[in-house]
Each structure stands twice: as structure tokens, then as C-alpha cells.
N, C-alpha and C positions, 0 to 999 in steps of 0.2 A: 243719810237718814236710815236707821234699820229699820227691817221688815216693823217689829213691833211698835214704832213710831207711825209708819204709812197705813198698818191697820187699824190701828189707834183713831186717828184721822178720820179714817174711812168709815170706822165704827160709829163718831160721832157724828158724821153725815148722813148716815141711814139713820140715827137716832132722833136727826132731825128734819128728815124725811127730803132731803137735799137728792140723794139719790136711791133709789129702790133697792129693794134685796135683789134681787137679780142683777143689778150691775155691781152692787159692794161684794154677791157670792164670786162671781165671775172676775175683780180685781182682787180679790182675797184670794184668787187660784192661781193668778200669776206671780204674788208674791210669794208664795209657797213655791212655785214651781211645777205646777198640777196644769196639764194638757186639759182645756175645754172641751171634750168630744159632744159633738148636736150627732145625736139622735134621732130618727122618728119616734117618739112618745107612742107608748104599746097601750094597750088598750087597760093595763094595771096602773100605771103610769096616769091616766085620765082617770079611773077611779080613785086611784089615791087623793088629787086633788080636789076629788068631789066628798072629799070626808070632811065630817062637822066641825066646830071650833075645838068642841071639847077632845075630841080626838087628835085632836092636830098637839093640844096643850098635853096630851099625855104622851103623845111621840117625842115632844120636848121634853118631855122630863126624863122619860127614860132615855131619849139621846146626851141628857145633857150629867144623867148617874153614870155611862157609858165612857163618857168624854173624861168626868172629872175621875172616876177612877183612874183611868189610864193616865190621866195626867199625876196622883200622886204617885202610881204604880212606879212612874217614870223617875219621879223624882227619889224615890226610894233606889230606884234600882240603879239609876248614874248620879246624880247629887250626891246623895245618900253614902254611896261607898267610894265617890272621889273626895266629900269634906271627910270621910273618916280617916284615907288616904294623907290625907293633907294633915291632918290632925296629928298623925304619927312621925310623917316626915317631920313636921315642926317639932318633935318632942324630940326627936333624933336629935335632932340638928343641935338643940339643947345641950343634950345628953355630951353632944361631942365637945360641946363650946365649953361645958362645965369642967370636963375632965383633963380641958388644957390649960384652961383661964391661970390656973396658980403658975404656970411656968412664962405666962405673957407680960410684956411690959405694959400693954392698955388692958388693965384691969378695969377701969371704968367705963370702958367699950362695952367690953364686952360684957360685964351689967346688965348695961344697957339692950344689949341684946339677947341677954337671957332670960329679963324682966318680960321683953313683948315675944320673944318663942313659946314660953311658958303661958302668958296672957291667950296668943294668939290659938296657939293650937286649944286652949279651955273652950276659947269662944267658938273654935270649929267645933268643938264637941258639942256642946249646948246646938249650932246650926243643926247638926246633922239629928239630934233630938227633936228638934221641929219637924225635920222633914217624917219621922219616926208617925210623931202624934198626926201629924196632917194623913198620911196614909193611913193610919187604924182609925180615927174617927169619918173618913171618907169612904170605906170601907161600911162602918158601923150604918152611916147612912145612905147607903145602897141598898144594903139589906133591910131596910129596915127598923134597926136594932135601938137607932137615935133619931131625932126629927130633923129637916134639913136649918131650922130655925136653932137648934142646938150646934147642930155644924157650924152655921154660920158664928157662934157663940164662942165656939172652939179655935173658929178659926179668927177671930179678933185675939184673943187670947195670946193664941202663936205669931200673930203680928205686932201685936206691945212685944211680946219676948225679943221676936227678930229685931225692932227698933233699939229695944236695950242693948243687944249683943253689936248692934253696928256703933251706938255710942260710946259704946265702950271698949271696942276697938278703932276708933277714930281719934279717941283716947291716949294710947297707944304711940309711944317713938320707937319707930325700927332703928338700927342700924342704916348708914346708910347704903350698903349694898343688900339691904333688904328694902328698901324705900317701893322697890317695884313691886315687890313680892305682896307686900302690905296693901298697895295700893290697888293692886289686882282683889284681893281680898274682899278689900272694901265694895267694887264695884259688884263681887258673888252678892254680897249682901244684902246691896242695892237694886239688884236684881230678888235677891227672893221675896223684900218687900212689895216690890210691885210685882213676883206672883199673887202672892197672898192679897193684895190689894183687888186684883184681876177677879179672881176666883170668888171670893169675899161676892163682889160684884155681880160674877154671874149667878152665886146660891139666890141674894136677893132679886135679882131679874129675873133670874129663869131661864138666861141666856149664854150657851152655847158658846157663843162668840166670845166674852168675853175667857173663857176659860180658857179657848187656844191663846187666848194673850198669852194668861198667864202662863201657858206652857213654852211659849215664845221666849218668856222672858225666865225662865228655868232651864233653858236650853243654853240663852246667856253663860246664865249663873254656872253652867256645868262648867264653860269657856273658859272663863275669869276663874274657876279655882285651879282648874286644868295649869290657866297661865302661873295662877298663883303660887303655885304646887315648885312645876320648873325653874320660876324665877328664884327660888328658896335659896338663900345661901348660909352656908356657916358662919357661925359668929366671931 
């Protein structure tokens, strides 16, 4: 089971009050990989927990404009330029498959595989456009500039898109020494939906937790194009 699955879990436990935040904080450290260090609690440390509700609800929000940046920042800065990565390669791959296909005896192969390079790499295109809007509207609401109830708006929007783009590359016949390739693809996909699902989540919670999901599972999605990328063959 990955990590995103066992927090997943965990999240729905503390949701339902199965187990308290302090032991979901403390098993969400070991899935991550993060040393427990106990402390003596300093005398700022007992003040802080003597602060009011409403203060505690505003250290939430701006840890949680904190987190969600960082989390699209992310996705811009490695998603972002591995689907555009991926997007070229597959147009290469194209490129080479077209300018030998007339000399081949499997012209209908190869077609076939020029049909889903060209499909494929559009549909990276269009991904990497999400990840695009998702960071400038996460942005906009940090600052400011949109309300998180708008974000949230935007970010449904970029989620019907990412569905369309998975269906319609599910759509889709590779070749089949691309079969891997595709179906690596598919799982980046499936992954950014359930960022965006994650995240979606925490704008309307308010919760923090739910956004390392989604970053959880954009970490995936990096994985899966990564593999997608390599497994690419010629047509």
C-alpha cells in the first residue's frame, strides 16, 4: 500500500475521531520519513497553545496558503517540465516514425502508432496547461487577488479538464511496444486527478492535510511520466 493510501486511512480516522491528531501527526511522520524529536516544550511553545480559536483558524489558513503554494510551485517546477519533456519526446518519436513509414512494410502499424504519438503528446500538452492555471490561480489566491471560494471554482474546472484528457487518452491504441509507455501515462493522470481532488478538499476544509495528499500523489504523477518518458519507443 503507498504512503498516499496509509495516509489516506489515517486521515479518515482522525476525521472520525478514531484516533487524535497527535497520533495521526506522529504516524504521518513516519510515513514521510521525519524523526519524532520530544522536546521539553519552552515556555513559547505553552503560550502558543494558549492562543484562542480564532487565532489558531488563522495560523491554519496561512499554513495551509503556504503548503498549497508550495505544492503548485512543485508541480510547475517538476510535473510541469517533465509532461512538457514527455510531450516532445513523443512528438520526436513521431517525427522519426513518419519520415520512414513510406519505406516500411507495416504501414498500418505504424499509423497506428503515429495516430496515438501525436494524440499522446497533445494530451501531455493540455496536462502540463493545468498544471500552468493551477499554479497562477494558487498564487492569485495567496495574495489575495481571487477568493479561495473562486479557487476552489478553478480548481473543479482543471479537474473536468484532467478527466477529459484521461479519457481521451484511454481512448487511445498504442503500438504495442508502446503499451508500457501509454500505460504509464495513464497512471500520471490518475494521479493528477487525485491531486486535484486532494487539494479541491483541503481549499473547502481548510485542511492542510489533505493537500500533502495531493502533493503525495503529484510526486506519483512525476514517477509515472518519468517511467512514461523512458518506456517511449519508436514507432
Amino acid at each position: 500500500m503507498s504512503n498516499a493510501d496509509e495516509l489516506k486511512k489515517l486521515k479518515e480516522l482522525l476525521d472520525s475521531k478514531v484516533i487524535s491528531q497527535e497520533e495521526f501527526d506522529k504516524e504521518k511522520s513516519k510515513l514521510l520519513g521525519n524523526e519524532i524529536v520530544e522536546t521539553t516544550p519552552s515556555d513559547d511553545v505553552i503560550n502558543n497553545k494558549l492562543d484562542s480559536k480564532a487565532d489558531k483558524k488563522n495560523k491554519t489558513k496561512k499554513w495551509y496558503i503556504i503548503a498549497g503554494i508550495f505544492l503548485v510551485l512543485y508541480i510547475i517546477g517538476s510535473v510541469g517540465g517533465e509532461t512538457s519533456n514527455t510531450s516532445s519526446t513523443i512528438s520526436s518519436s513521431s517525427t522519426i516514425s513518419s519520415s520512414t513509414s513510406n519505406s516500411s512494410s507495416s504501414n498500418n502499424s505504424s499509423s497506428i502508432c503515429e495516430t496515438w504519438a501525436n494524440q499522446t503528446a497533445n494530451n501531455a500538452s493540455n496536462m502540463a496547461d493545468i498544471f500552468d492555471n493551477v499554479a497562477i490561480n494558487a498564487n492569485d489566491a495567496g495574495i489575495g487577488v481571487i477568493s479561495f471560494s473562486t479557487f476552489e471554482s478553478y480548481l473543479k474546472t482543471d479537474l473536468r479538464k484532467a478527466k477529459n484528457i484521461y479519457n481521451n487518452q484511454l481512448s487511445l491504441s498504442p503500438n504495442t511496444a508502446n503499451d508500457t509507455s501509454h500505460n504509464y501515462f495513464l497512471y500520471a493522470m490518475e494521479d493528477l486527478i487525485d491531486a486535484l481532488d486532494f487539494v479541491i478538499l483541503g481549499v473547502q476544509q481548510n485542511d492542510p492535510d489533505y493537500v500533502e495528499l495531493g502533493d503525495i500523489y503529484i510526486e506519483s504523477s512525476t514517477s509515472n511520466i518519468s517511467l512514461a518518458t523512458s518506456n517511449l519507443r519508436d514507432c
